[in-house]
C-alpha positions as CSV (number, residue, x, y, z in Angstrom):
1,X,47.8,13.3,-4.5
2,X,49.8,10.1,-4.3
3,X,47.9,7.1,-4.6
4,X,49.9,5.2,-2.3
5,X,48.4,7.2,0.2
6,X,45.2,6.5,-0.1
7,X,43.5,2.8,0.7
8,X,40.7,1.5,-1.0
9,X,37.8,0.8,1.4
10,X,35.3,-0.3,-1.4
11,X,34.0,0.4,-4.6
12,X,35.0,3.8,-5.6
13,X,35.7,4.8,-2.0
14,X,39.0,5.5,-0.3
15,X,40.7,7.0,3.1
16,X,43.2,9.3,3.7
17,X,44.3,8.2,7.4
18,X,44.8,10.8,9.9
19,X,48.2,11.8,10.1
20,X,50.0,15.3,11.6
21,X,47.1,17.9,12.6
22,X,44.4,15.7,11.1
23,X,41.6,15.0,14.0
24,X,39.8,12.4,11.5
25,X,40.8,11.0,7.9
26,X,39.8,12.0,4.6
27,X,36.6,9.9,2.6
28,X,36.8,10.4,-1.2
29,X,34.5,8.8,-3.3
30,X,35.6,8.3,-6.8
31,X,36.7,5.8,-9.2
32,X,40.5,5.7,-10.3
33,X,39.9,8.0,-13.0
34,X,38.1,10.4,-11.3
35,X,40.7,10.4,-8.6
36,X,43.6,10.8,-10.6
37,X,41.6,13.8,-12.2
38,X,41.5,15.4,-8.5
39,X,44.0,18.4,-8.1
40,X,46.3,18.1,-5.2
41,X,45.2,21.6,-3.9
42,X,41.6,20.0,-3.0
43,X,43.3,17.1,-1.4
44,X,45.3,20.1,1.0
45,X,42.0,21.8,1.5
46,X,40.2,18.4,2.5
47,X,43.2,17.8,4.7
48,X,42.9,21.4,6.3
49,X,39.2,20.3,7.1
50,X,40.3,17.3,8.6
51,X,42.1,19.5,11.3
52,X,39.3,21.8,12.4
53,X,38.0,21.6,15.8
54,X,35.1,19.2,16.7
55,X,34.7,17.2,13.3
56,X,33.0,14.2,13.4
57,X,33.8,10.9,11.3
58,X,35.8,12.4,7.8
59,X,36.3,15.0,5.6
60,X,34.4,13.8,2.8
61,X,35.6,14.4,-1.1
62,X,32.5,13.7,-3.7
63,X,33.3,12.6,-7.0
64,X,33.1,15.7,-8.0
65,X,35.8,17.7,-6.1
66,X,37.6,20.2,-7.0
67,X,39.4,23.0,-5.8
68,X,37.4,26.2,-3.9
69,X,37.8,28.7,-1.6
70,X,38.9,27.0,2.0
71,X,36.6,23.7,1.3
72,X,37.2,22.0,-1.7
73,X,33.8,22.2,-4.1
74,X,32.4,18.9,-3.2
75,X,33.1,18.8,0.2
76,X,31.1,17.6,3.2
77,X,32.1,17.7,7.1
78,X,29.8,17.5,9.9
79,X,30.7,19.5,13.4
80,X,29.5,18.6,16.9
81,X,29.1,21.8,19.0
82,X,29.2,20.1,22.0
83,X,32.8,19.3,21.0
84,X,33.8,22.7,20.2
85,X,32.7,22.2,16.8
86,X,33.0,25.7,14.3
87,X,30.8,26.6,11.6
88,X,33.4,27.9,8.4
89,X,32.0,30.2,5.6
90,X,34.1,28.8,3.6
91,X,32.4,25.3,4.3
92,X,29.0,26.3,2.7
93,X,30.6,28.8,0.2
94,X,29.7,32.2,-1.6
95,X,26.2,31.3,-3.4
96,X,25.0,30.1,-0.1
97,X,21.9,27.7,-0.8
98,X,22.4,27.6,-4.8
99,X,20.6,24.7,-5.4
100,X,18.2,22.6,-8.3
101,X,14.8,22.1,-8.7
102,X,13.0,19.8,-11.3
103,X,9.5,20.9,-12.5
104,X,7.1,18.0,-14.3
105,X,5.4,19.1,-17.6
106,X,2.7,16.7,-18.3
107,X,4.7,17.4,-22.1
108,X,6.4,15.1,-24.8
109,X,8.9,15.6,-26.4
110,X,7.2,16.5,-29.8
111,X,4.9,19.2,-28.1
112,X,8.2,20.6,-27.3
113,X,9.8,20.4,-30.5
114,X,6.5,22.0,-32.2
115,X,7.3,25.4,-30.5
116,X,10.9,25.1,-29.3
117,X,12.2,28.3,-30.5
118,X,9.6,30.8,-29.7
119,X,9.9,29.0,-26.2
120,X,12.9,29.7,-25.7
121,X,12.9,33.0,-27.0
122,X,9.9,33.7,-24.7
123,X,11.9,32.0,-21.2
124,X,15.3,33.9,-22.3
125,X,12.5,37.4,-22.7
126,X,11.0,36.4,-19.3
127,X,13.3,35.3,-17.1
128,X,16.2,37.9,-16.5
129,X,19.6,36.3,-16.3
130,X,23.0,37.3,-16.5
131,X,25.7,39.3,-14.2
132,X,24.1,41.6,-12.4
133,X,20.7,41.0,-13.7
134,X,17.8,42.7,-12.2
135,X,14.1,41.7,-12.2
136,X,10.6,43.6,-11.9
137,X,10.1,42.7,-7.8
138,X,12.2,45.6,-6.1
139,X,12.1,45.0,-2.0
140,X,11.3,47.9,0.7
141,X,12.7,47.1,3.8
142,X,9.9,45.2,5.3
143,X,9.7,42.9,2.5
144,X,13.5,42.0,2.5
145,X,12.6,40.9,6.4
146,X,9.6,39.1,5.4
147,X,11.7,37.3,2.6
148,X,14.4,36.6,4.6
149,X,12.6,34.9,7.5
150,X,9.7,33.2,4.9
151,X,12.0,32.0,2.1
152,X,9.5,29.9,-0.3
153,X,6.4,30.6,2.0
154,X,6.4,34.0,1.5
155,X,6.6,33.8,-2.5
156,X,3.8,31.2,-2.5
157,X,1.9,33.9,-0.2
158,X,2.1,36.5,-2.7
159,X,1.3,34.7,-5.7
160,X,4.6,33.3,-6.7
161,X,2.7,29.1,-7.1
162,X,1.2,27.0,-4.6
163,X,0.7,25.6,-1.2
164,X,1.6,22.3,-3.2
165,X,4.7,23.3,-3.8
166,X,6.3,23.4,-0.4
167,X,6.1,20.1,0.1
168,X,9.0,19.6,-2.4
169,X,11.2,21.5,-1.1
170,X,13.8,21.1,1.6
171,X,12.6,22.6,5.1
172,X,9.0,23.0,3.4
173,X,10.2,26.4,1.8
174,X,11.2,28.2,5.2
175,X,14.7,27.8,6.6
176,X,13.8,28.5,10.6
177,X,15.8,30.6,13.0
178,X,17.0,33.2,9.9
179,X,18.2,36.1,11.4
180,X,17.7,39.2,9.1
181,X,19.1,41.5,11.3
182,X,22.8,39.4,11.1
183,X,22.3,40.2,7.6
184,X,24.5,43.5,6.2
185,X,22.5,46.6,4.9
186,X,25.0,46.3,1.6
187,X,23.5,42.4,1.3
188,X,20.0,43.7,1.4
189,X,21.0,46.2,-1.1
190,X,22.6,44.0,-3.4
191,X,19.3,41.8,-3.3
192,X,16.5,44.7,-3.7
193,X,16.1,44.1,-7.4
194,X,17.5,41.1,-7.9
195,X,14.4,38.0,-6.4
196,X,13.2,36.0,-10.1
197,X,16.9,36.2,-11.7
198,X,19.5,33.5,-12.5
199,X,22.3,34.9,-12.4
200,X,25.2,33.8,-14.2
201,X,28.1,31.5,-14.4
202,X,27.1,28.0,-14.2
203,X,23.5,28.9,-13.2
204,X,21.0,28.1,-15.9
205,X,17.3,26.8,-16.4
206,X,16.6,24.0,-19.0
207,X,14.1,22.4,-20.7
208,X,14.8,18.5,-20.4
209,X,13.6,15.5,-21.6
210,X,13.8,12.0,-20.1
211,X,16.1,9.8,-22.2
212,X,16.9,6.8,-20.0
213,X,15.1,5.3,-16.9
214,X,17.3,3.6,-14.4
215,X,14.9,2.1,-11.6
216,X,11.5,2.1,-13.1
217,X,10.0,2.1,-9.7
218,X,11.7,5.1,-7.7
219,X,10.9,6.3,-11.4
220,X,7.4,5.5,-10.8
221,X,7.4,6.9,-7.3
222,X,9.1,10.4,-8.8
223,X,6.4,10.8,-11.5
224,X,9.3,10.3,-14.4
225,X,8.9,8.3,-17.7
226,X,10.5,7.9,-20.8
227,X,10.0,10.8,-23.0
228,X,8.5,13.2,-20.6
229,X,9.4,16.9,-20.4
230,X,10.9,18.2,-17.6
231,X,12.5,21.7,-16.6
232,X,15.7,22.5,-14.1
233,X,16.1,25.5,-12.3
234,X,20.0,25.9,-10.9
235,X,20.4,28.7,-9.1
236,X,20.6,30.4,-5.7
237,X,20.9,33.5,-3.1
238,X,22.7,35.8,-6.1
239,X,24.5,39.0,-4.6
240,X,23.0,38.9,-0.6
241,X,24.5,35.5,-0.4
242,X,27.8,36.4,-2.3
243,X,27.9,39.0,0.3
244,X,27.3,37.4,3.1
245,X,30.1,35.4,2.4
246,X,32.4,38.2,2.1
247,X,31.2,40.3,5.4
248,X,31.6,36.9,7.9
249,X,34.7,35.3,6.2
250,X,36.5,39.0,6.8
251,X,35.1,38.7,10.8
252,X,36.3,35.2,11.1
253,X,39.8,35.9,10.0
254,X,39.6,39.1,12.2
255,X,38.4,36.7,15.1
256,X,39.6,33.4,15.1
257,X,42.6,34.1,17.8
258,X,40.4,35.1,20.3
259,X,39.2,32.1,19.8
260,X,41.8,30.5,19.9
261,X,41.4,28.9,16.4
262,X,44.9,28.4,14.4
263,X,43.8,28.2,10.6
264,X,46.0,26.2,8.5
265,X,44.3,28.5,5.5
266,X,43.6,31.8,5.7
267,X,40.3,30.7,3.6
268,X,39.2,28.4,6.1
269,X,38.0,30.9,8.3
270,X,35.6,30.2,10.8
271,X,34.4,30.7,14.5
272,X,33.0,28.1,17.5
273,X,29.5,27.3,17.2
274,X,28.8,28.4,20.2
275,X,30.1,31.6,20.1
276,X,28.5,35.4,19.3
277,X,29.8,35.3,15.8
278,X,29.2,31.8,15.0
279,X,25.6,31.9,15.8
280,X,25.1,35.3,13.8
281,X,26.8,33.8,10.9
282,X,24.2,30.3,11.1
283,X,21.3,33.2,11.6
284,X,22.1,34.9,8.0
285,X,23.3,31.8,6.6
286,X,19.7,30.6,7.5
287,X,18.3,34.1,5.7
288,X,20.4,33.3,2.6
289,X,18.7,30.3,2.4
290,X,15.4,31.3,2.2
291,X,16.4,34.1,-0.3
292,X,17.6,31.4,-2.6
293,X,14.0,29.1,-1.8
294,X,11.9,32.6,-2.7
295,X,14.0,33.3,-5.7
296,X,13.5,29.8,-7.3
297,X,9.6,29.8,-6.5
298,X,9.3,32.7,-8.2
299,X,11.5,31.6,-11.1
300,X,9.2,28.8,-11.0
301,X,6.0,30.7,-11.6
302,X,7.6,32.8,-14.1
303,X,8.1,29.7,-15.8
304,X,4.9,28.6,-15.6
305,X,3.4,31.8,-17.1
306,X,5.8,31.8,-20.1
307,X,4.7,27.8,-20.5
308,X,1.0,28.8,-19.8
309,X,1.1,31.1,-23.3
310,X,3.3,28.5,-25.4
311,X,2.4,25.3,-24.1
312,X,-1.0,25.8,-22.1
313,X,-1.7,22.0,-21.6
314,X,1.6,21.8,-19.1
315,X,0.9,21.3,-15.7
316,X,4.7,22.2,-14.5
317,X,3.7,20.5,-10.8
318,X,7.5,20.4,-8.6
319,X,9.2,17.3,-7.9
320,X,11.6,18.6,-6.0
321,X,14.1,21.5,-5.3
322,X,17.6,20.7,-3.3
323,X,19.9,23.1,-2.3
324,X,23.8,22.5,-2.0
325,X,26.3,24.9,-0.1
326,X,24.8,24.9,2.9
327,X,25.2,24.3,6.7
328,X,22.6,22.7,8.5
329,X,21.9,21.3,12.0
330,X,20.4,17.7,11.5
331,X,21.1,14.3,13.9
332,X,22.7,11.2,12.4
333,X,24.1,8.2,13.8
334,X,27.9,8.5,14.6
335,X,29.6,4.8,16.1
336,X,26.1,3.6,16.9
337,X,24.6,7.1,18.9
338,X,22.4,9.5,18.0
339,X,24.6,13.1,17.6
340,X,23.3,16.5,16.4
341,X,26.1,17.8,14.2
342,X,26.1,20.6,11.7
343,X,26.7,19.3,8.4
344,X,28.8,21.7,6.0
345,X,28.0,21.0,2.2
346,X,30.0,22.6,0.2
347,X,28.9,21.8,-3.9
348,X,27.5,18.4,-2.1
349,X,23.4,17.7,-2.1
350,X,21.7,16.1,0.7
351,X,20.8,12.5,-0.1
352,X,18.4,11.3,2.7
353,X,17.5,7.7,2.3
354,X,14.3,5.3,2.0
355,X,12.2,6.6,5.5
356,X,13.7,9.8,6.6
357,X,11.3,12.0,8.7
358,X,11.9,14.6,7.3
359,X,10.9,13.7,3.4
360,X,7.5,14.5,2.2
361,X,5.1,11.1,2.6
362,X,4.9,10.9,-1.1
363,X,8.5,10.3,-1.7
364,X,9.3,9.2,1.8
365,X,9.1,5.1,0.5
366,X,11.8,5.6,-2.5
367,X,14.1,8.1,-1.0
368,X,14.7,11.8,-1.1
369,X,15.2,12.9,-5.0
370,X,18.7,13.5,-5.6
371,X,19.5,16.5,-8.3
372,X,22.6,16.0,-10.2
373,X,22.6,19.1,-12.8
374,X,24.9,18.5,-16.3
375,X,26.9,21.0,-17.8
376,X,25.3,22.9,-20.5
377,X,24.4,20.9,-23.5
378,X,25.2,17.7,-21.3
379,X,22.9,15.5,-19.7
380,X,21.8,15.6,-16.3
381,X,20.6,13.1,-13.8
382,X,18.0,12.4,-10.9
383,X,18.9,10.1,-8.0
384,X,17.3,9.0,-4.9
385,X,19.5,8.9,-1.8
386,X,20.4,5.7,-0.5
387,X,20.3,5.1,3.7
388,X,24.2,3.7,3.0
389,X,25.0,7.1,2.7
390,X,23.7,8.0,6.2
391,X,26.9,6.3,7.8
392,X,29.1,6.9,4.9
393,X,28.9,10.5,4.3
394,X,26.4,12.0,6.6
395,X,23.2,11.3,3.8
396,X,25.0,13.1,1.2
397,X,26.0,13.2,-2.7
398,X,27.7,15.2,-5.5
399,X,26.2,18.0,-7.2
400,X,27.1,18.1,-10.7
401,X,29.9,17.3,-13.1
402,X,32.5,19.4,-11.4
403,X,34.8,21.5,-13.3
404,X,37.6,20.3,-15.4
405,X,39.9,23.5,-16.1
406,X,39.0,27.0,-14.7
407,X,36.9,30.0,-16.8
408,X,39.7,31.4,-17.8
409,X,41.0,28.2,-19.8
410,X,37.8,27.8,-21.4
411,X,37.7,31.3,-22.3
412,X,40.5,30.6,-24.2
413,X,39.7,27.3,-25.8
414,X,36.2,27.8,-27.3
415,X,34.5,31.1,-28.2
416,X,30.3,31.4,-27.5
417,X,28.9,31.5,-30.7
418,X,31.0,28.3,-31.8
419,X,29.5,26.6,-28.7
420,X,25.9,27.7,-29.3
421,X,26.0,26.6,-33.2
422,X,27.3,23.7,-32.3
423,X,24.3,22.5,-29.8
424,X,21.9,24.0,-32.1
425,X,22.9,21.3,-34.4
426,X,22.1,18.7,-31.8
427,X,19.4,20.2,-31.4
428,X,19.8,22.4,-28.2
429,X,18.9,25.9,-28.2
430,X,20.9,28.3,-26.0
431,X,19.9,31.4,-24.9
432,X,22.4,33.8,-23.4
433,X,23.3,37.4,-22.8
434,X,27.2,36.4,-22.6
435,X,28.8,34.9,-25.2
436,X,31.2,35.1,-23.2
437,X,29.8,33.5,-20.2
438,X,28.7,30.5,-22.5
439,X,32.7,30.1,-23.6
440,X,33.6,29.6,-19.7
441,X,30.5,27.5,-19.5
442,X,31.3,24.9,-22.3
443,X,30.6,21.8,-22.3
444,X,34.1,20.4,-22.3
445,X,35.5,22.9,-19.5
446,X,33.5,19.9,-16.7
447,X,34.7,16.7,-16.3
448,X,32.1,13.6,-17.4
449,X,28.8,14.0,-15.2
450,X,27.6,10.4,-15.8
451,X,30.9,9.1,-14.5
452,X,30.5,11.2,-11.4
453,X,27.0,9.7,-11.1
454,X,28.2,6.6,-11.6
455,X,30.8,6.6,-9.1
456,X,28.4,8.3,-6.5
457,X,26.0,5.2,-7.4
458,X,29.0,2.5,-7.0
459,X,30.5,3.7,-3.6
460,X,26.4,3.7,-2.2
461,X,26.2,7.8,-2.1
462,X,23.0,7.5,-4.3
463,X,20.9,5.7,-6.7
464,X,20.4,6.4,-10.5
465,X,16.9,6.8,-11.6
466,X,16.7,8.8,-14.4
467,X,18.9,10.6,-17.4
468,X,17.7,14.1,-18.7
469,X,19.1,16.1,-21.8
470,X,18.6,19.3,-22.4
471,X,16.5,20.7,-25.2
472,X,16.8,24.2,-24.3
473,X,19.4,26.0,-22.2
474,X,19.0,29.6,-20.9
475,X,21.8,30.4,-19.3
476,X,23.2,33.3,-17.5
């Protein structure tokens, strides 16, 4: 992208007037480096979301954009239906509703240190991760429903933690108005054996410890100090939402000119709110997302059990769990009114600020936590959304580091075991089933997270509170 096109609107924030097809401009929030980092082809895509019917205020860039599939990763746009606003699948993405959640210990770091290898030898045992990985749970047909339409609710139900629990986690752990039934048999299949797994690529689940505070009060708030334990869980709806993705981004294509919709990208795909295919897409987009809130609760508790043999003075209470790639229906204030707008996040967290309704009363003072995970062997961070970003980017933030060069690069620059020795002698244990998948995974394949995080703190997206390092990595 050339520079001269942009114009500086504040601190690490920028506009990309509307010009040609564009209905509104395009936000990015960045600092010059990040921005001159920023391939051109997520600037097109960011443009091609511009364009879309019924788009409200920007296409928004997060610092950490990058190329994806129709939205660029790091994307947010919010739709009005009312306007003939559409719903894209590839707005929210293939791993609908992957997402983070941070677990307290109670720990210090020395507890840690004292068993550190036969804990992470007993999490990587444990907790099934990988491609393709399968778990113990297998699903009958009336379980998949009752998953699908209770998300975290239903896990807590059947044993998988507590009614604590749900009050740290977006939607209270049940996504309403899922709709199974939109959901493919082949999705269901894919999922049977596959609830309490990470997964692989960049999902992983660390053992963390605070190593800067930020804002000792939202700190305070959050229940963080220097030198605590923590643990982050990164994953999300593994192979239903993967093929979900696939079965409505096929329909829209097939559909959008009866609907009139011209697609400036074949991978934009997507279909009018309002309409049959729209509103069956939102119904197992909704399903997705409470197959990714199940899977992480009962990731959770597996966690808990393997920290309840090792470690039996951890408490492993939740903070909080966020999801990114997601649409959801929410109101925010647009030119001074009130509008109800469905908010695409594509590789973007929500970032609700000081007061929001809809945060639990025990955070609702310091603002919704704000996950931002690290590549592996990286640190990673916790923010508290800011109400600025209500009217600059629809309460919204980055999600991570963002990649730097694609899989196949890294692949080709670094091999696994180098990677793994290497964090071993910093003191970071990685457990893996790929050596390859820890290759494409290397630290050095993402771009620097903590100046993402600090450009999402300077342009007013969110607030640092706390830095986390890892101290073990299990990673899929």
């Amino acid at each position: 992208m050339d520079a001269k096109r942009l114009i500086e609107r504040g601190p690490c924030r920028w506009e990309l007037p509307a010009t040609g097809t564009m209905r509104v401009p395009v936000a990015v929030f960045a600092s010059e480096t990040l921005l001159r980092a920023m391939d051109d082809k997520a600037f097109e895509q960011a443009i091609n979301v511009a364009s879309l019917p019924g788009i409200v205020g920007a296409s928004c860039m997060m610092p950490d954009a990058h190329w994806g599939y129709g939205f660029p990763i790091g994307g947010v746009a919010a739709f009005d239906a009312d306007a003939g606003g559409v719903v894209s699948a590839g707005g929210v993405g293939f791993d609908i509703s992957c997402g983070v959640r941070c677990l307290h210990t109670g720990l210090r770091r020395d507890s840690v240190l004292g068993v550190q290898a036969h804990l992470a030898d007993s999490l990587f045992k444990h907790i099934p991760a990988g491609l393709g990985s399968t778990g113990a749970i297998h699903l009958n047909s009336q379980h998949m429903h009752d998953m699908l339409t209770g998300g975290a609710k239903w896990a807590v139900a059947r044993g998988w933690g507590t009614e604590a629990d749900l009050e740290r986690i977006e939607e209270r752990g049940q996504m309403l108005h899922a709709k199974p039934g939109a959901v493919s048999e082949q999705a269901k299949k894919r999922q049977r054996d596959e609830m309490g797994t990470l997964g692989s690529g960049n999902h992983y689940l660390e053992v963390q410890e605070v190593t800067q505070v930020f804002d000792a009060v939202i700190a305070r708030a959050f229940g963080l100090t220097l030198g605590d334990v923590v643990v982050m869980i990164h994953c999300g709806s593994r192979g239903l939402g993967h093929q979900i993705g696939t079965d409505y981004l096929s329909r829209m294509v097939e559909e959008a000119p009866r609907h009139g919709l011209s697609l400036p990208d074949r991978e934009l795909a997507c279909a009018p709110i309002r309409s049959d295919l729209g509103q069956e897409y939102l119904g197992a987009m909704r399903a997705a997302i409470n197959c990714a809130l199940a899977n992480r609760q009962i990731l959770t508790q597996l966690v808990r059990d393997v920290f309840a043999r090792h470690l039996p003075a951890a408490k492993l209470p939740l903070l909080y769990d966020v999801s990114h790639n997601t649409c959801k229906l929410e109101t925010h204030v647009v030119a001074g009114h009130k509008r109800e707008l469905y908010v695409h996040r594509k590789g973007a967290t929500r970032a609700f600020g000081p007061g929001h309704a809809d945060l639990p009363e025990a955070l609702r003072g310091a603002g919704q936590p704000v996950l931002i995970g690290g590549s592996m062997g990286t640190a990673s961070y916790v923010l508290a959304g800011t109400a600025p970003s209500e009217a600059l980017a629809f309460s919204s933030a980055c999600h991570g580091a963002g990649r730097a060069m694609s899989r196949h690069q890294a692949k080709k620059t670094w091999q696994g075991a180098q990677v793994v020795d290497e964090l071993a002698g910093r003191g970071i244990l990685i457990r893996s089933p790929s050596a390859r998948g820890v290759a494409e995974e290397a630290p050095g394949a993402y771009k620097d997270v903590t100046a993402v995080v600090d450009a999402a703190e300077a342009a007013g997206l969110a607030l640092k509170v706390a830095r986390v390092e890892p101290l073990i990595c299990i990673k899929g």
